[in-house]
Kinemage of the C-alpha trace (Angstrom):
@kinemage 1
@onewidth
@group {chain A} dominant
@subgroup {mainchain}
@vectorlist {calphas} color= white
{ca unk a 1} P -2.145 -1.021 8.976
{ca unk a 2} L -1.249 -2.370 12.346
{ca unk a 3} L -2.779 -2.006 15.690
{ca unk a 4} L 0.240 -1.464 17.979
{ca unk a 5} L 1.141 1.011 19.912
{ca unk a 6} L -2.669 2.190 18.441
{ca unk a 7} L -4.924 1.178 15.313
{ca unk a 8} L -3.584 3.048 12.092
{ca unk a 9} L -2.438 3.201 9.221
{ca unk a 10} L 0.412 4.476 6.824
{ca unk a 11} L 0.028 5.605 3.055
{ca unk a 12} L 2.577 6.718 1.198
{ca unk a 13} L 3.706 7.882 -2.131
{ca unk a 14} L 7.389 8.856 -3.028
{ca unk a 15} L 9.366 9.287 -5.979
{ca unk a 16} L 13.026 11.075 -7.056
{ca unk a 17} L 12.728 14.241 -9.498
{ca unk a 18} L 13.868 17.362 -10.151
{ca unk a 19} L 12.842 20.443 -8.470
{ca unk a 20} L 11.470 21.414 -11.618
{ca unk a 21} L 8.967 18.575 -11.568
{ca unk a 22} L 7.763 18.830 -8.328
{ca unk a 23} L 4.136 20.238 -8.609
{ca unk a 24} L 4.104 18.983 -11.647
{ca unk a 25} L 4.002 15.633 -9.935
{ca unk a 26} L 2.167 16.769 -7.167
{ca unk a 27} L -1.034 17.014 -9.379
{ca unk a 28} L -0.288 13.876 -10.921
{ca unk a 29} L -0.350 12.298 -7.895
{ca unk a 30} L -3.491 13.985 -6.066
{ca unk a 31} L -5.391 13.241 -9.530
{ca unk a 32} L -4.458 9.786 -9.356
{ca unk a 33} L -5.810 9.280 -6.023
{ca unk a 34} L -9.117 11.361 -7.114
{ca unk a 35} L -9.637 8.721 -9.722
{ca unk a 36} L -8.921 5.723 -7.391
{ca unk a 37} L -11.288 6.894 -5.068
{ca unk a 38} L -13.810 7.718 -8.040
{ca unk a 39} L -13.977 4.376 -10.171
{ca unk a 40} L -11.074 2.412 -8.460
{ca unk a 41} L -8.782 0.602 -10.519
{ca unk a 42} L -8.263 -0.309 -14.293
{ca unk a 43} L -8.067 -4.508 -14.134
{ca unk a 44} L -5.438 -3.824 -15.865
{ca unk a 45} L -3.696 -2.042 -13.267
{ca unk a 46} L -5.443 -4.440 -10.195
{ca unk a 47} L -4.000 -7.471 -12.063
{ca unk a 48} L -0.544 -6.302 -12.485
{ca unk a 49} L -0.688 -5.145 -8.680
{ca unk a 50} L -1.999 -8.666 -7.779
{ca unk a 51} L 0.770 -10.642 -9.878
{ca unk a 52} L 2.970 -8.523 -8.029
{ca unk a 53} L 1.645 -9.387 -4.651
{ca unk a 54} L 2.248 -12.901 -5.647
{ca unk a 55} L 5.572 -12.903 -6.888
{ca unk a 56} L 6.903 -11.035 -3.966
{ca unk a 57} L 4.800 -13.044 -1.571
{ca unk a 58} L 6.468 -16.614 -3.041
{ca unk a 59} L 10.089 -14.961 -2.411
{ca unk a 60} L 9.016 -13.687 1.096
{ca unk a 61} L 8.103 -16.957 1.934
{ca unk a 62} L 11.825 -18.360 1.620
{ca unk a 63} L 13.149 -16.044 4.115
{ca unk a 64} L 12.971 -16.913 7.664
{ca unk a 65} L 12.471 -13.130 8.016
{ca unk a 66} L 9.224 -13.375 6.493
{ca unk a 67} L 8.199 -16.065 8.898
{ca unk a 68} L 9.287 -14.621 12.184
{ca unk a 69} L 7.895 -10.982 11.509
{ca unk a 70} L 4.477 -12.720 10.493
{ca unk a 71} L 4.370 -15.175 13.321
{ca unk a 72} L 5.190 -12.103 15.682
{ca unk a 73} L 2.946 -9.743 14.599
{ca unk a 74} L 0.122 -12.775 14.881
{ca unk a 75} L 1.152 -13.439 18.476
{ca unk a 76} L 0.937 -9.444 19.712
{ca unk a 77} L -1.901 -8.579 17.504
{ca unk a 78} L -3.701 -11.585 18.767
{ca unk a 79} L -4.213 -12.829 15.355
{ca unk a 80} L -4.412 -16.669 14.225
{ca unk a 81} L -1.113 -17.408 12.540
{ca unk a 82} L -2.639 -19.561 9.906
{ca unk a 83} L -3.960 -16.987 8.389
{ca unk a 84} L -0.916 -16.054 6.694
{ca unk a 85} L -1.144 -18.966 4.562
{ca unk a 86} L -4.291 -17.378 2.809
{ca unk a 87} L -2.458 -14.875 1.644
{ca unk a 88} L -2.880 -16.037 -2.017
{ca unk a 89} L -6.681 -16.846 -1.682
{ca unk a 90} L -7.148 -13.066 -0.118
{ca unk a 91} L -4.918 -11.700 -3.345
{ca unk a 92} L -7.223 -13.381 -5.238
{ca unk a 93} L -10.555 -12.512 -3.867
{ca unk a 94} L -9.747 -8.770 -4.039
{ca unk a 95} L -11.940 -6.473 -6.436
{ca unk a 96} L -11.424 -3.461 -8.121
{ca unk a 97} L -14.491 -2.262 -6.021
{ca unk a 98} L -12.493 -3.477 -2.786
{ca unk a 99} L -9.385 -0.724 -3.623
{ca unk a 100} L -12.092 1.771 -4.326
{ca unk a 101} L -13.995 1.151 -0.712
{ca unk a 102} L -10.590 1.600 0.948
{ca unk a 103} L -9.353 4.254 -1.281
{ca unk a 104} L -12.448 6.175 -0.360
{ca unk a 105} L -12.622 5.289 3.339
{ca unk a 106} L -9.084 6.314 4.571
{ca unk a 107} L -7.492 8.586 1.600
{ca unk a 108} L -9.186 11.771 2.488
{ca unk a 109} L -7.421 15.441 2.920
{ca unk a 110} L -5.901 14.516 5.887
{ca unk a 111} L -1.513 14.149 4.875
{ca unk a 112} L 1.083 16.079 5.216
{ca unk a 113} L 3.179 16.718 2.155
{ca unk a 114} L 7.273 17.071 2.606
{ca unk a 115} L 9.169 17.904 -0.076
{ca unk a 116} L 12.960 17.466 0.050
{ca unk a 117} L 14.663 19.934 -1.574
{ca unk a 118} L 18.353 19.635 -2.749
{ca unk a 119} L 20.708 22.298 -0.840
{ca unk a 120} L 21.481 25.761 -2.351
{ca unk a 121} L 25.082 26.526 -3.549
């Protein structure tokens, strides 16, 4: 999400295959965002994402990288920079009912689907 140059967001889902596998993941793909969107996530699946979160989060914050993109984007969006230091309580607090919400608010029929396909000989 961000709110400069304008509110919006960006979802996105990409993996390598084969052109042979294409539609076939496709399908997979739209069904698994049907089924978000219908019961939200397994806990399984919401606790492995959160753990995930976590880990990543603990590594970010060794890198002055981290820091100076978060403190940035505070500044321009007008945001208190503290808040970044709730990151874990926010991870934590997040429901499987939470993903659904979301899922269902913003993942509706509106994408656009590009396919790369390798070059013919």
């Amino acid at each position: 999400m961000s709110k400069i140059p304008e509110p919006g967001f960006n979802f996105s889902v990409s993996f390598p295959c084969g052109p042979d596998n294409v539609e076939k993941l496709i399908a997979a793909t739209q069904k698994e965002i049907a089924e978000l969107k219908k019961n939200g996530p397994s806990d399984k699946i919401l606790n492995k994402v959160k753990e995930g979160y976590l880990l990543e989060y603990k590594e970010d914050l060794k890198s002055n990288r981290y820091w100076l993109n978060n403190l940035v984007s505070a500044s321009r969006e007008q945001r208190d920079p503290n808040n970044m230091m709730n990151f874990e309580a926010e991870v934590a607090k997040m429901t499987a009912k939470d993903v659904q919400a979301v899922a269902q608010k913003y993942l509706n029929e509106d994408y656009i689907l590009a396919v790369l396909m390798p070059e013919t000989e």
